[in-house]
PAVEX-188797 format. One record per residue: y negated, x, z of N, C-alpha, C, O in turn. Coordinates in steps of 0.05 Angstrom, whole numbers, plus 5000, padded with zeros to 4 digits. Layout:
BEGIN
YXZYXZYXZYXZ...
***
This chain:
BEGIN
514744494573514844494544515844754532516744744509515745014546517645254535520145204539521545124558520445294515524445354518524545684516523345864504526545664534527945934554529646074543531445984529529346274548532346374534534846364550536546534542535346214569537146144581538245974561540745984560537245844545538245594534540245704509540645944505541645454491543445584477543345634446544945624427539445714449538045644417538245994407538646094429538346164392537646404395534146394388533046614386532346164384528846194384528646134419530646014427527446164431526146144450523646194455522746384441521346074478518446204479517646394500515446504503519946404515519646454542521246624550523646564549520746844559524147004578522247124613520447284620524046914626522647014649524047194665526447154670522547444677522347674695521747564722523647604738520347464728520047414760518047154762516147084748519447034787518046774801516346884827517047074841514046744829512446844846512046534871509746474878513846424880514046154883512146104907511845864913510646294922508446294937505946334934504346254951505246444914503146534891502346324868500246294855505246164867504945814840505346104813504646084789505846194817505346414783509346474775511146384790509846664747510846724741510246994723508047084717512747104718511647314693515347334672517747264674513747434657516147474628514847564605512747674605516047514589515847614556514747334539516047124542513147334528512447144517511947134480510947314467512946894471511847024440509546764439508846574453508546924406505546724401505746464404503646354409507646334403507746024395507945964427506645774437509546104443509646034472507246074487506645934506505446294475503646304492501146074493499945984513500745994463499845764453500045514469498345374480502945484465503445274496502645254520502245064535502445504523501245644567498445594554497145424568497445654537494645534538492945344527490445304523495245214523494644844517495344684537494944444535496644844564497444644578495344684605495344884618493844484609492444384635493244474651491444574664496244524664496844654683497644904689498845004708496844984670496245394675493045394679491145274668493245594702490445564717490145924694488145974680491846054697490946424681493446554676495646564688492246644650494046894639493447064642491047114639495347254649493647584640496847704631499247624633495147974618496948184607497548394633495848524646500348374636500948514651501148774650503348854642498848984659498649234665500549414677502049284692501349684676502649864687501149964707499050044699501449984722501050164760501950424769504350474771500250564774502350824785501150874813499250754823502551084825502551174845500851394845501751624845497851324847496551444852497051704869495151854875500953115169499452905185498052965222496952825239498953295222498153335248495753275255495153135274493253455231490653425228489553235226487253215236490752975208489352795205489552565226487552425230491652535240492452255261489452315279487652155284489452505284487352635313484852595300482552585309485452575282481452635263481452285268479652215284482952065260482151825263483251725287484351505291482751975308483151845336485751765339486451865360487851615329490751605335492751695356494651565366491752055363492051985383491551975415492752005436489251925405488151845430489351565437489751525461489651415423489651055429491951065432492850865442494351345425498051195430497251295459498351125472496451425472496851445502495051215518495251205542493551045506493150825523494950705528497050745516494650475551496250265557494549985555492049995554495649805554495149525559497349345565498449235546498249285592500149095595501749305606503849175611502449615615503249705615505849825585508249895587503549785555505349895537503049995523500649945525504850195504502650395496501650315466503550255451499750315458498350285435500350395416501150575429501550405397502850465380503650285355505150345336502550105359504249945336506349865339508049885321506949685370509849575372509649335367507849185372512449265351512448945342510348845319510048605312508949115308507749015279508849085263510849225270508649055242510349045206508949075191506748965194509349265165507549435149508949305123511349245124507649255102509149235078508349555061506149665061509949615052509449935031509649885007511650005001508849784990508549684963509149934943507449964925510850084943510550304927513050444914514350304898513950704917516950734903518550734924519350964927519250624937521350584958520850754980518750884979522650765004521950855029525251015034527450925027524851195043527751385039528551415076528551605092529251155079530151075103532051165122532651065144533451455104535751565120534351805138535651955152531551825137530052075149530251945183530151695184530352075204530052025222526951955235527051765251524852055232523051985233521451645223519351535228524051555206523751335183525951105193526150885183527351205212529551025236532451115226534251015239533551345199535751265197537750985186540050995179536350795187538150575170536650405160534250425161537950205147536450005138537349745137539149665123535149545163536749305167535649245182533549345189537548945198537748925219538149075246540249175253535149075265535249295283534549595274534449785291534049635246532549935239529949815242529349585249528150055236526050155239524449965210522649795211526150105183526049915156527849665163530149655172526849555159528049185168528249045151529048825159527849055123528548935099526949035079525449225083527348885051526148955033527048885011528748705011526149014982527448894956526149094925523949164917528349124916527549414904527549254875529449114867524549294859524349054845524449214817524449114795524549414822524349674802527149664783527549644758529049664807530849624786533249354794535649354789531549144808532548884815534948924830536948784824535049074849537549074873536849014905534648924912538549064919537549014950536549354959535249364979537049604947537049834957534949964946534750044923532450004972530250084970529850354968527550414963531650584969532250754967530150974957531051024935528151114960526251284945527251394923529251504930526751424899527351564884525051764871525551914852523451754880520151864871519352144899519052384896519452044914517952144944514951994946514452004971513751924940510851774945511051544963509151474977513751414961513351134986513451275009511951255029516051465003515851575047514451655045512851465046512851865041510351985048509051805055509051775079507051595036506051365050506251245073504351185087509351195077510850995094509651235126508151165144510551425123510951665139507451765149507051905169505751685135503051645163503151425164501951395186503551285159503050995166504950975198504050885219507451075194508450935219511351075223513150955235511651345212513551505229513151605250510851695255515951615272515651605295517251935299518352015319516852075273517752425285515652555306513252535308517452675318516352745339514153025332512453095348514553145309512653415289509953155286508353105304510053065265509452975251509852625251511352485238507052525278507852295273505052125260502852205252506651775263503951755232502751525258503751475280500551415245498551305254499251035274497550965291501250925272503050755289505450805286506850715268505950945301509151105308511350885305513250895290510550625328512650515327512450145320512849925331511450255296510850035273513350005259514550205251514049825256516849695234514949715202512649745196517749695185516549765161517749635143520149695144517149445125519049285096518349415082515949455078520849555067518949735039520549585020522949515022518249514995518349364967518249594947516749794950519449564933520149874909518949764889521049724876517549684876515149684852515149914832515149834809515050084835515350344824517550434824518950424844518650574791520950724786520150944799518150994813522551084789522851494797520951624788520851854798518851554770516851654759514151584775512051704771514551444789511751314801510551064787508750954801511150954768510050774752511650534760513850534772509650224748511549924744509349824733507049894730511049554725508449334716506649214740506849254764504949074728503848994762505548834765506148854789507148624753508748434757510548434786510648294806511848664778513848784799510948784830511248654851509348904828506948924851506748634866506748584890506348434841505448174855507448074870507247974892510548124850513448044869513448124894514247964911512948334900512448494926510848414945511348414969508148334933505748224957507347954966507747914990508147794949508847514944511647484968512347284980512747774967515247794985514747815017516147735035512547925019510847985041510547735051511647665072508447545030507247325051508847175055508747055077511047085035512446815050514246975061516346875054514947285079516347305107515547395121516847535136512447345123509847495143511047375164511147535183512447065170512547055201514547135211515047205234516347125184520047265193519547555214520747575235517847745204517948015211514948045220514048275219513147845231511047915234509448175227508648375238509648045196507948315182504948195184504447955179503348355190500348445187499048515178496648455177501148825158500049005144500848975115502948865108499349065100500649155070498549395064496049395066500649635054498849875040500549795015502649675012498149944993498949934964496850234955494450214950498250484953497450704951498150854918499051074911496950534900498050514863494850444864493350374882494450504831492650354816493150394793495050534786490950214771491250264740489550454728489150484704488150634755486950854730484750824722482850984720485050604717480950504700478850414724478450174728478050534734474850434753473350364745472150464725472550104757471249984757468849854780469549724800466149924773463949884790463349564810461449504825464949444805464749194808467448984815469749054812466648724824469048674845470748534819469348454800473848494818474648464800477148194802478748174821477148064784479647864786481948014765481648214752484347814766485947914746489047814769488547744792491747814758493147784764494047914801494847804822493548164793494348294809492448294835493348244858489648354829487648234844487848024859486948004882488747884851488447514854489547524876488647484898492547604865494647674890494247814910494247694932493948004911492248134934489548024953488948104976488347864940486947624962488747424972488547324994490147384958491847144976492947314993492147225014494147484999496047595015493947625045494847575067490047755041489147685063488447385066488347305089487847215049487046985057489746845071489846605073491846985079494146855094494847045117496446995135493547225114492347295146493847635147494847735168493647755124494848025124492448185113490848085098492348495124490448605121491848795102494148865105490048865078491148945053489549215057487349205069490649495045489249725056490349815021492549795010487849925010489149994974487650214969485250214973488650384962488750684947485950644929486550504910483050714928481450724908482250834881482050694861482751004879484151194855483151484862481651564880484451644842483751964847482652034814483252254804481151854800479551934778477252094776476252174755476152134805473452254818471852124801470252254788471951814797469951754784467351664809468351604830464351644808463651584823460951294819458651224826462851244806461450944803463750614796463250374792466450784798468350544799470850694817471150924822472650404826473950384839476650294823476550094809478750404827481250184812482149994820482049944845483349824800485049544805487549604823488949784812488849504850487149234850485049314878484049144894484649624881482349614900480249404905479149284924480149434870476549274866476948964872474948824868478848874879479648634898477148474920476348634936476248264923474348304937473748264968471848304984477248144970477848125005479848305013481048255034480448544997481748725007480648955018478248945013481449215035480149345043480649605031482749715036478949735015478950004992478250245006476350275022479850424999480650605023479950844997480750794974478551085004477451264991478551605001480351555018478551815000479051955014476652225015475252334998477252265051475452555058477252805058479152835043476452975076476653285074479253175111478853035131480553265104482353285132481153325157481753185177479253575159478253675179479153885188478453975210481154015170482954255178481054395176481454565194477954475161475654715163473554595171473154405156471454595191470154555194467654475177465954295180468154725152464754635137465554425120463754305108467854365118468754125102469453825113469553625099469853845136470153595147467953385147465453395146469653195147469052915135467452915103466652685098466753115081466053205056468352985032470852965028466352865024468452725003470152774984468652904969472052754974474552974964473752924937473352704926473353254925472953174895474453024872473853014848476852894884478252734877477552424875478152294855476552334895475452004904474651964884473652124869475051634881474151514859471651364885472551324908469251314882467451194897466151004884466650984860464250824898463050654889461550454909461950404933459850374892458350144916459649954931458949864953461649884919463849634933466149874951468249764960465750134956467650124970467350134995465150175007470650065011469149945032469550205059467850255076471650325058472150605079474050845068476050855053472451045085473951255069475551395098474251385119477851495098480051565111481151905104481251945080481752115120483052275116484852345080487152285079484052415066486352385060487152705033488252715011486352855046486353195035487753335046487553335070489753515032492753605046493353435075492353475097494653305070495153115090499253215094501053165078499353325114501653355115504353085129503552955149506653025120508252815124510452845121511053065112513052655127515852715118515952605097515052365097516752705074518852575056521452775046520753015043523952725040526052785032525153075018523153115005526853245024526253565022526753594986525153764978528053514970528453414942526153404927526053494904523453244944522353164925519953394933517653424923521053554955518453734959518454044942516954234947520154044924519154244901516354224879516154014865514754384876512354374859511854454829510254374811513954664831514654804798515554684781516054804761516054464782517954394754520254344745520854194727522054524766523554564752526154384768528354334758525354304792527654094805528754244823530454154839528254424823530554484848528554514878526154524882530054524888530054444925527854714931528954934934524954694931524054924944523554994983522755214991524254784998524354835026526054655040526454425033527254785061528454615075528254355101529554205116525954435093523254255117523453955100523853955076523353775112522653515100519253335105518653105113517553575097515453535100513653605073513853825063512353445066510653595047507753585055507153515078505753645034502953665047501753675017501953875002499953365007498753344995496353164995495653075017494753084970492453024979492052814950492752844926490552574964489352394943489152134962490352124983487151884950486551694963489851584968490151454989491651614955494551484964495051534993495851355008494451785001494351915036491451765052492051605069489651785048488151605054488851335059488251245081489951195044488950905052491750775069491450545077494350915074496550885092495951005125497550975143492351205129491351245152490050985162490550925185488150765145487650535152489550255165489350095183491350325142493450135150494850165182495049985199495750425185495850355208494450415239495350405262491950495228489450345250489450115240487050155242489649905232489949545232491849495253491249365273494149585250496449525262494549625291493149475303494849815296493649915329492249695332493249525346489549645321488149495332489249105327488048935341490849045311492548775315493948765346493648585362495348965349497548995377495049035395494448805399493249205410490149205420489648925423490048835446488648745404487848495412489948245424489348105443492048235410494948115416495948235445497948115454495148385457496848455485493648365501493548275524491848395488488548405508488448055517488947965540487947905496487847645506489947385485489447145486492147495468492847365458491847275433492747075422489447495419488047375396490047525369490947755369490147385355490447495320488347525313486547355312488147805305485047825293485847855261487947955252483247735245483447605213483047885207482448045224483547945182482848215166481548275161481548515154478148055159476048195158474448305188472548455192476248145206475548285237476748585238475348765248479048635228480448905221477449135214476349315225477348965190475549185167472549225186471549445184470848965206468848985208469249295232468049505230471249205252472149355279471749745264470349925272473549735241473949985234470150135220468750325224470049945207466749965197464950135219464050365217464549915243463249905260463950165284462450235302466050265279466750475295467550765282468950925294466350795254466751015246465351165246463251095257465451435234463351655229462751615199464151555180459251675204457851535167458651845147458752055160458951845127460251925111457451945087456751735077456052225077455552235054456552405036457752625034455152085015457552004984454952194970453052064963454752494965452552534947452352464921450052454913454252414901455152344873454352054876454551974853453651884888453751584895451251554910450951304911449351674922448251734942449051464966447651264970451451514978451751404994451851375021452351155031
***
């Protein structure tokens, strides 16, 4: 019963931005009389207002054991993350880094994707926050490698040059993920964004929503808590309730600080693990590793070294992947994502939350 602006009226109720055709959802622009309609009609299950999102390694791989487990074998191959797939939900993945495979395609390292930011095929970083991400999760530089080296990677660009998007663009991305989880046997999705506002409690909402479906179809979702240092909420879509909320510690680079919760962490009773994630050193594009201001190129290293749950929760993701490839070479099992989350639970070091007393 909306008319489109495709059509050849200049009133319309509707201008749509994106189909979510695995999710049953959509998003667009809506005016009052249209929206009236979406909620007169029986077959809209929810609306929401679509929110803006932002973008919230030597030391750390070794601190979560990493590498200890790439020098195992099983089957005669080594733990690493071969033949799993990461989705990077974030500002693109800057795929010409060698550590990152150099291309993008068929037979790279990045194997597809879809840059929703500014609706093209070219995932291209324009921020630095996806590689970095991308880059513990599953660069294979030989300085500086990330938590499954030789993990494949689809990076979804959600985020402009600024770090920001709607969630809209986020859901397009998860939604891209699950209906080609079997194309690329993806496993993984990190999402190292939130909205900022913490919240103590588990939460629905568009973006949420979506993010359970993506594990209830058999992908382990690893999400950035936020860096509000609040210590009684968590951000959207952390506060998700089948996803796994990823918080951040002290690196371990000083002793009296290791494993100490970063005065940054947003914490909370629902969260579920906390991960490395304080100067965390990584590759991204030497461009974006100036700090002053002022734009220009301060080193020639393509490494930077920073800190917030965004570094944290791309160390979980790919311990999933390790331990997916671990059970898949051991007896042939897929293990579900809350087997992921119980395995990692169950084998960590306990962590006190003093602000939380946790």
């Amino acid at each position: 019963t909306l008319s489109t602006k495709d059509n050849d009226s200049d009133e319309y109720d509707f201008e749509l931005d994106h189909q979510f055709p695995t999710l049953n959802g959509m998003s667009g622009t809506v005016t009052k009389e249209g929206l009236e309609k979406l909620e007169a009609n029986p077959l809209v299950e929810d609306i929401y207002l679509d929110k803006e999102f932002k973008a919230l390694l030597p030391d750390s791989v070794p601190m979560v054991n990493g590498t200890v487990v790439h020098s195992k074998q099983i089957l005669n191959l080594n733990l690493t993350g071969t033949d799993q797939t990461v989705c990077i939900i974030d500002s693109g993945v800057n795929y010409l880094l060698p550590g990152l495979g150099g291309c993008f395609g068929t037979g790279c390292k990045v194997l597809d994707g879809f840059n929703y930011a500014d609706n093209e095929v070219d995932v291209l970083d324009d921020n630095g926050h996806g590689t970095h991400v991308a880059s513990i999760v599953a660069s294979n530089d030989t300085t500086n490698p990330g938590v499954a080296p030789n993990a494949n990677i689809v990076a979804l660009k959600a985020l402009n040059h600024s770090g920001t998007g709607p969630g809209a663009n986020v859901i397009a991305a998860i939604d891209w993920c699950i209906s080609n989880r079997t194309v690329y046997n993806i496993t993984t999705i990190v999402m190292s964004l939130g909205d900022a506002t913490p919240v103590g409690s588990y939460c629905n909402g568009a973006l949420p929503n979506a993010a359970n479906d993506a594990v209830a179809n058999g992908i382990f979702v690893a999400v950035a808590a936020g860096n509000e240092a609040s210590s009684t909420g968590i951000s959207s879509p952390a506060c998700a309730i089948n996803v796994t909320s990823v918080s951040s510690v002290d690196d371990g680079s000083s002793s009296t600080t290791r494993d100490s919760v970063s005065s940054f962490s947003n914490t909370a009773s629902i969260l579920d693990i906390f991960a490395p994630g304080q100067w965390i050193t990584a590759n991204v594009p030497k461009e974006f590793y100036c700090t002053n201001g002022t734009g220009e190129i301060c080193s020639d290293t393509n490494t930077q070294t920073v800190g917030g749950t965004s570094q944290a929760a791309p160390h979980v993701a790919g311990a999933a992947m390790l331990l997916y490839q671990y059970k898949l070479l051991e007896n042939g099992t897929t293990l579900l994502p809350q087997q992921i989350e119980d395995a990692l639970k169950n084998s960590s070091t306990f962590v006190t939350d003093p602000d939380n007393s946790l």
